[in-house]
C-alpha positions as CSV (number, residue, x, y, z in Angstrom):
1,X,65.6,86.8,169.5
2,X,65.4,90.6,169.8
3,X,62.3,91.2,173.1
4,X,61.3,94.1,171.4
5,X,59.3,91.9,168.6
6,X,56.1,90.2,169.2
7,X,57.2,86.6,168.1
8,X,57.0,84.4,170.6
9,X,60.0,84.9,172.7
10,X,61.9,81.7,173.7
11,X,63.7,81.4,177.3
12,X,67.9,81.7,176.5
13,X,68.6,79.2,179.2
14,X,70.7,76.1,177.2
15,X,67.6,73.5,176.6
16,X,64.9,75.6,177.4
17,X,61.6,76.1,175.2
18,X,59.9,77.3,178.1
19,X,58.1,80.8,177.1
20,X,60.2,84.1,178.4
21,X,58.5,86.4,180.2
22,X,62.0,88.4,182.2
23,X,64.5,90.6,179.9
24,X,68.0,90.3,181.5
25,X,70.0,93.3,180.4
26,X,73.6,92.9,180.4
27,X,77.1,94.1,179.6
28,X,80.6,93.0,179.5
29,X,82.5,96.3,180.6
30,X,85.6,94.8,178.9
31,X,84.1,94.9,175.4
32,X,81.0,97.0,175.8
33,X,80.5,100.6,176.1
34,X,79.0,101.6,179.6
35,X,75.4,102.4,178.0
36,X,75.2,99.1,175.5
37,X,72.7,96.8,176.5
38,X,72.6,92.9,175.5
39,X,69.4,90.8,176.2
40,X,68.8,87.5,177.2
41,X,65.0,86.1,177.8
42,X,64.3,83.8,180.9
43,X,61.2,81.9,182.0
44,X,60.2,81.8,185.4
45,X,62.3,78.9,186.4
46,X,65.8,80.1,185.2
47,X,65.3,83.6,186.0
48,X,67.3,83.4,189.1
49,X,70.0,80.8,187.7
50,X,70.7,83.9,184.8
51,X,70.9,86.7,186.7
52,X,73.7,85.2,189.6
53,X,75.4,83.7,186.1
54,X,75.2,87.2,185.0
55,X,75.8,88.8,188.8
56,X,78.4,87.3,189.6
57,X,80.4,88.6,186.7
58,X,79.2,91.9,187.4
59,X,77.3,92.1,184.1
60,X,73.7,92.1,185.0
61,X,72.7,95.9,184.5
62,X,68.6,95.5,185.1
63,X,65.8,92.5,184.8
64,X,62.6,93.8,183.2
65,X,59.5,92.0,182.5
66,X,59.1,91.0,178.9
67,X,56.0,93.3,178.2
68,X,57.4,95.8,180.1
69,X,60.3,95.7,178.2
70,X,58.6,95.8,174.7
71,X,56.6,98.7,175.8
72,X,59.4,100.7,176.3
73,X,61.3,100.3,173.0
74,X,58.0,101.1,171.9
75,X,58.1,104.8,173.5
């Protein structure tokens, strides 16, 4: 689901339902340019478990609350 929407936005851990309320951006600096951005959506209680997934490959860039995140695609 794209965070910049105002649908109800749906946690990306596998199994979850749980509302999102964190952005995780990421990259794969093998098939991504530097400045692309992919997003996935975390509820509180796999927010951590995401980002080390993410970290420890190196591809978490930035975790942004959800409205936060919508209100700057909407600048």
């Amino acid at each position: 689901m794209d965070p910049v929407t105002n649908d109800p936005a749906v946690c990306s851990a596998k199994g979850c339902r749980s509302a999102a309320v964190w952005v995780l951006a990421w990259n794969n600096p093998k098939l991504h340019t530097p400045e692309r951005r992919k997003t996935w959506l975390a509820c509180e209680e796999h927010r951590a478990h995401l980002s080390d997934f993410l970290g420890m490959r190196n591809f978490l860039k930035d975790v942004v609350a959800l409205e936060t995140w919508r209100a700057r695609e909407r600048e």
